[in-house]
C-alpha positions in Angstrom: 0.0 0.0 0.0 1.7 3.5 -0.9 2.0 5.4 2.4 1.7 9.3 3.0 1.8 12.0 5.2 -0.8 13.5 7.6 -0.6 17.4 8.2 -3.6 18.3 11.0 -3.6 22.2 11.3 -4.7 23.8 14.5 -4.7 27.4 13.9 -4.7 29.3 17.2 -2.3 31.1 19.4 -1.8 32.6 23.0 -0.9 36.0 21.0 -0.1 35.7 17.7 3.8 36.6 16.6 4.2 40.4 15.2 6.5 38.5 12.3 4.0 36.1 11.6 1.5 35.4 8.5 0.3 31.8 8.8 -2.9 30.9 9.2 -3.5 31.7 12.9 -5.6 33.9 15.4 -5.1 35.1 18.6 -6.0 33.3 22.2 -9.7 31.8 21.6 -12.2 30.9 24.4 -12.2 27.2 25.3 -15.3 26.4 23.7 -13.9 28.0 20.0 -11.8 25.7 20.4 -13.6 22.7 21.4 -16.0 23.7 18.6 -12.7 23.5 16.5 -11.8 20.2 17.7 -15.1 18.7 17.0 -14.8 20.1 13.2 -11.7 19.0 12.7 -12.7 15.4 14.0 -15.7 15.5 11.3 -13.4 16.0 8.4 -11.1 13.5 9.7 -13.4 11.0 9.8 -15.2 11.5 6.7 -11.6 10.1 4.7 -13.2 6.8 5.2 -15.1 7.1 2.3 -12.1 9.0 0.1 -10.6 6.8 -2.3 -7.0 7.8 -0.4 -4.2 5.7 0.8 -4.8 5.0 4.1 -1.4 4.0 5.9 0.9 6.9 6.8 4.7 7.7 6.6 4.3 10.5 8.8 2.2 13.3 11.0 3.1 16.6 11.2 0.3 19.1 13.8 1.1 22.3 13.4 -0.2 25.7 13.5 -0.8 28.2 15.3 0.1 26.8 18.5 -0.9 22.8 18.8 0.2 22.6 22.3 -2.6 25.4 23.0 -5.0 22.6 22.9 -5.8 20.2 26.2 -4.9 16.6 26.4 -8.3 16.0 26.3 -8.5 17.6 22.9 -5.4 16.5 21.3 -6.7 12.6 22.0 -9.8 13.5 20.6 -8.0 14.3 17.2 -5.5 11.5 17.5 -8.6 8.9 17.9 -9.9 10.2 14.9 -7.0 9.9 13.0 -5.7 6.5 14.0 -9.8 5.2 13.7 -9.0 6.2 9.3 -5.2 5.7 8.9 -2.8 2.7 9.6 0.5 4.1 11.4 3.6 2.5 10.4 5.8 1.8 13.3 8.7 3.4 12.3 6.9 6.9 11.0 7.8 10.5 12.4 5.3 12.2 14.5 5.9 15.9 15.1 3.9 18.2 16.9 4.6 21.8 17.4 5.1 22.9 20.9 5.6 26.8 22.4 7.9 27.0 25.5 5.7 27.5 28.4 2.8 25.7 26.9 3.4 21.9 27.4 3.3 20.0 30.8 3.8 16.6 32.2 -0.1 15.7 31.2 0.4 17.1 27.9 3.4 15.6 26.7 2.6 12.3 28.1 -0.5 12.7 26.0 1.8 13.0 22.6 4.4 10.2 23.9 0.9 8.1 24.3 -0.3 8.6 21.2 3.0 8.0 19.8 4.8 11.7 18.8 8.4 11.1 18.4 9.6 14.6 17.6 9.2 17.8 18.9 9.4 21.0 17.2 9.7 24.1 19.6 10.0 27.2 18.5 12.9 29.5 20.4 13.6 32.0 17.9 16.2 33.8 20.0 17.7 33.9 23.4 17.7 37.6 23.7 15.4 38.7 26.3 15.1 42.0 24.4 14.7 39.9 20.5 11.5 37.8 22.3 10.2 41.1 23.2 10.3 42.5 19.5 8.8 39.5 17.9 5.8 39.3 20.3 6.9 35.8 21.6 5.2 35.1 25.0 7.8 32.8 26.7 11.8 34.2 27.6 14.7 31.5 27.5 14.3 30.3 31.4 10.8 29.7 29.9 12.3 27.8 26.7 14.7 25.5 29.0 12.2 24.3 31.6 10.0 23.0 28.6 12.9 21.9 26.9 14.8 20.0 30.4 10.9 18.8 31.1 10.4 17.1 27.5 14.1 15.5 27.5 13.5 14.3 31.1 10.1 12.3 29.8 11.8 10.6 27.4 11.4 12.6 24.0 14.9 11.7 22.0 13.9 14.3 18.8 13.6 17.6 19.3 14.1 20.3 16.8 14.3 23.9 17.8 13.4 27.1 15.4 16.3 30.3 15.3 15.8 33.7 13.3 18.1 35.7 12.0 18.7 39.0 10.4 15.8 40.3 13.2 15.6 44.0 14.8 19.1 45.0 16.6 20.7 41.6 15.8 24.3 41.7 15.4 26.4 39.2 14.1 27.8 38.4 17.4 24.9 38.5 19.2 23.5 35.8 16.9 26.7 33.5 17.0 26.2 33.5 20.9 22.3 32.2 20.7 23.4 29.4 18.0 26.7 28.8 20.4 24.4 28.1 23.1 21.3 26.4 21.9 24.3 24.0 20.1 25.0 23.1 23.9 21.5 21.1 24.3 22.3 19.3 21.4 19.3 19.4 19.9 18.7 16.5 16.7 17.4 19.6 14.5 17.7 23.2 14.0 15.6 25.0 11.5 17.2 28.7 11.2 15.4 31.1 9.3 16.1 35.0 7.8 13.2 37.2 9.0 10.9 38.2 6.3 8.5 41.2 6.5 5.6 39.7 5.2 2.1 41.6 4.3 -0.4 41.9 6.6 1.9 41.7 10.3 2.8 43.9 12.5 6.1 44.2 11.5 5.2 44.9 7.9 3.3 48.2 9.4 6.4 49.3 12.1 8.6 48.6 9.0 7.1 51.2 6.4 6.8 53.8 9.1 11.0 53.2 10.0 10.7 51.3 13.7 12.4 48.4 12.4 16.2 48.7 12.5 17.4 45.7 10.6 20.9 44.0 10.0 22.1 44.9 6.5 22.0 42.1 4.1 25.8 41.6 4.2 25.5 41.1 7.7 22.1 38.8 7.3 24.1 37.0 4.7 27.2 36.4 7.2 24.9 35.3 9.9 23.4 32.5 7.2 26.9 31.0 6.5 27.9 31.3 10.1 25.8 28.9 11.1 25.7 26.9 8.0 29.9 26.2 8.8 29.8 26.1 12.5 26.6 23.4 12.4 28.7 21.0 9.5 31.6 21.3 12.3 29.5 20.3 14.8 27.8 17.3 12.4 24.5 18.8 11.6 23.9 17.8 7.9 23.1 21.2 6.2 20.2 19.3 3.9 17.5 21.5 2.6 17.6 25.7 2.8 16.8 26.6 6.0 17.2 23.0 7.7 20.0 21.3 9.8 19.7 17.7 11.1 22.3 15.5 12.9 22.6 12.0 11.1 19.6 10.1 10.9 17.4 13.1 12.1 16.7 14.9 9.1 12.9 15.5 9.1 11.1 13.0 7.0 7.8 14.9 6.5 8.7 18.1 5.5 11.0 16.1 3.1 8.2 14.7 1.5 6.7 18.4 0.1 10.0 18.5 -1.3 10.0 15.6 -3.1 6.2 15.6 -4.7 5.2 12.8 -2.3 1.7 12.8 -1.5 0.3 14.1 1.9 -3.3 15.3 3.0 -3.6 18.2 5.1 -7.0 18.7 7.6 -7.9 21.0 9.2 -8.8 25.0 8.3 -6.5 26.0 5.2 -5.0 23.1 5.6 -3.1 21.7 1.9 -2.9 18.7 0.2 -1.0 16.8 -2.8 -3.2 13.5 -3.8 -2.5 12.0 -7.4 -1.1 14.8 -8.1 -3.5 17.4 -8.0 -3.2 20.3 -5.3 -6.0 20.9 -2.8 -6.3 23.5 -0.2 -9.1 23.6 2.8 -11.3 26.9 2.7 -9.8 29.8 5.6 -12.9 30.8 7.0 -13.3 29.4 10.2 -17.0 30.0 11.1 -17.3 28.0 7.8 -15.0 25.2 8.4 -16.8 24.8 11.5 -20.4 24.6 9.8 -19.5 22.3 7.1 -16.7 20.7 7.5 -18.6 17.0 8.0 -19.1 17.5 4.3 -15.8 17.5 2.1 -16.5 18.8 -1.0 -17.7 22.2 0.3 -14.9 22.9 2.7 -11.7 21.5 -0.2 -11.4 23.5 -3.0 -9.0 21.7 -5.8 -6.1 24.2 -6.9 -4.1 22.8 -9.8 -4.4 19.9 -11.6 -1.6 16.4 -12.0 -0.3 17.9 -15.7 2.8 16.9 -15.9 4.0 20.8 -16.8 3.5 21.8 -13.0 4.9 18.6 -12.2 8.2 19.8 -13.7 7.7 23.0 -12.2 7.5 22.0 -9.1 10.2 19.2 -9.4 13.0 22.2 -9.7 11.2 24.4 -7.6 11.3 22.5 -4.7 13.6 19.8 -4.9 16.9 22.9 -5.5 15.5 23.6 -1.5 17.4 20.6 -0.9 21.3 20.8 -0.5 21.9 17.8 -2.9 19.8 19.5 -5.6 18.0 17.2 -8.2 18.5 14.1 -10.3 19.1 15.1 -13.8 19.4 11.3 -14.8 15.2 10.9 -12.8 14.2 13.7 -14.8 15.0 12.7 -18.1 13.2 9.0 -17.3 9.8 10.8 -16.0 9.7 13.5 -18.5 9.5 14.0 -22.1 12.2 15.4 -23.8 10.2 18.2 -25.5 8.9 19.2 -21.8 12.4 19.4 -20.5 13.5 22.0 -23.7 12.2 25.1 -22.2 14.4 24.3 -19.1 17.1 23.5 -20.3 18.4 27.1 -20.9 17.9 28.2 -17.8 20.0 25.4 -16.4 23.1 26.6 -18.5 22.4 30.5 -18.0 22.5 29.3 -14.1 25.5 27.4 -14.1 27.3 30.2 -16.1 26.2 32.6 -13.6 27.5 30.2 -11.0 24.3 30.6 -9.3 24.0 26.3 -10.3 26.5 23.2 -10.4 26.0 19.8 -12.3 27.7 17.0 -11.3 27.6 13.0 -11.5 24.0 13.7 -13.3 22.7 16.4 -10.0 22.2 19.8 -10.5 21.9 21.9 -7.2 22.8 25.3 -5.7 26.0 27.0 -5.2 27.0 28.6 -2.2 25.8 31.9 -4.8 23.1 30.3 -5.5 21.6 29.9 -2.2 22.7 33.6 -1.5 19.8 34.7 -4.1 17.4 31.0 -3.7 14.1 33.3 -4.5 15.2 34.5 -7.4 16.9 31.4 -9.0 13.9 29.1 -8.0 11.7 31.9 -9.6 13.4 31.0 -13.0 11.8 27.1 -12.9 8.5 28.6 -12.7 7.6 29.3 -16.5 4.4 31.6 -17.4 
């Protein structure tokens, strides 16, 4: 049976972040969220009757805040899920935790249910950098959750940096990736700040509040940590992602690689046969209908095998190793693979691209300007 993953979205948050975009609202009563819950059970348990694969590689609840909801609640989903789908004993199970916002009854909740790795966003261990972003926890916070987890037994962890934020110097952020290197965590995902429509900072940054690290300095901050983690033996494997061997995360891999996942849950999306599917945002909505599928999943590009491409450079150059030149030419016709191949030499003339042993992928260059190369795969 072909396996696949399981994303469950649970879109609220104590306070959501000033930085943030994704599809999240701020602290909701205990019955909005129950309400949620229930929804979200509905659509979960009307994949009985889709003609889906049923067993999955991996789970993946994120948000928002998952570790917002009760015990209570999070079994409530995970009965759901595990009365549709067939677990494979050797999957990855990752939920998203804030510091401050698990305890003993929680987390022995997720080790119950059978999460084996946790992904906790820290951001920063600046006091004064928490404070700017609108996170709700400081690091004593971080390290209680983070001591309390390790001491129940939870042996994958992966912890979330920023860098290039408000008043971040180079030094400053070479001491917060010195030190949360000291836990040893099996994962870091470290990402550049972006000032994305719609947030907070996108406001305090058009009216001049936001004094941010020049892009030299954003860009030495990047390959800092890229050459200190490979020293320490985190495998640098896909943009923004470090893992140490045998940790690299599995279900994020699988968007990268055109596997097939199902998302539930309110704007939740999905990648079935090939077609792209995204849940409806409105929550008052989602809540109403959500026992009935085909008015809460809209269907957002078809399987043609010209996306397909698209998408096989766009996302698969994420990854440090690049892509398979020698898969591509077995899985698509030559006269699809014309258009590209242009772009390929332009890119590796511009030393923005390197081919080698039949994989192209990006150069250190490359990865410098990522948006802008990976823009070039996606044709008109």
């Amino acid at each position: 049976m072909e396996m696949m993953g399981l994303y469950i979205h649970i879109p609220f948050c104590v306070k959501k972040c000033d930085y943030c975009d994704f599809l999240s609202f701020d602290h909701a009563d205990i019955f909005l969220r129950d309400a949620y819950v229930e929804a979200l059970v509905a659509e979960i348990l009307g994949m009985k009757s889709q003609n889906i694969t049923k067993k999955l590689s991996s789970i993946y609840m994120g948000g928002g805040t998952p570790s917002i909801l009760t015990a209570e609640q999070f079994g409530r989903i995970m009965e759901a899920v595990f009365d549709v789908f067939e677990w494979t004993e050797d999957g990855e199970f990752t939920i998203e935790v804030n510091p401050g916002m698990v305890d003993v009854l929680k987390v022995k909740a997720y080790i119950d249910a059978g999460v084996n790795r946790i992904s906790m966003g820290l951001q920063s261990d600046e006091e004064a950098l928490l404070k700017t972003l609108g996170r709700i926890h400081d690091y004593e916070v971080f390290l209680e959750s983070y001591l309390m987890m390790r001491a129940m037994g939870i042996e994958n962890i992966s912890l979330d940096l920023m860098f290039g934020l408000p008043n971040q110097t180079l030094d400053s952020f070479k001491a917060t990736v010195e030190k949360t290197i000291e836990l040893s965590p099996e994962h870091l995902s470290i990402y550049s700040l972006i000032i994305e429509p719609g947030t907070v900072f996108e406001s305090q940054y058009n009216k001049g509040l936001l004094d941010l690290p020049d892009e030299d300095v954003e860009r030495q901050m990047y390959w800092w940590a890229h050459d200190t983690l490979e020293s320490k033996g985190y495998e640098h494997y896909e943009i923004s992602s470090y893992g140490k061997p045998g940790r690299i995360g599995r279900h994020n891999r699988a968007y990268w690689t055109l596997e097939p996942y199902l998302g539930v849950g309110l704007g939740a999306a999905s990648y079935l046969n090939q077609n792209r599917y995204k849940n409806i945002d409105d929550l008052k909505r989602y809540i109403r209908k959500s026992q009935h599928l085909d008015q809460i999943r809209v269907l957002e590009q078809t399987g043609n095998k010209i996306n397909k491409l698209e998408e096989f450079f766009f996302l698969g150059l994420r990854q440090l190793k690049g892509v398979n030149l020698t898969k591509l030419n077995i899985d698509f016709e030559e006269t699809l693979l014309e258009p590209y191949q242009p772009i390929i030499k332009k890119l590796i003339e511009e030393k923005m691209l390197t081919e080698k042993n039949g994989w192209v992928k990006l150069t250190r260059r490359g990865l410098d300007f990522s948006n802008d190369v990976l823009s070039k795969f996606l044709m008109d």
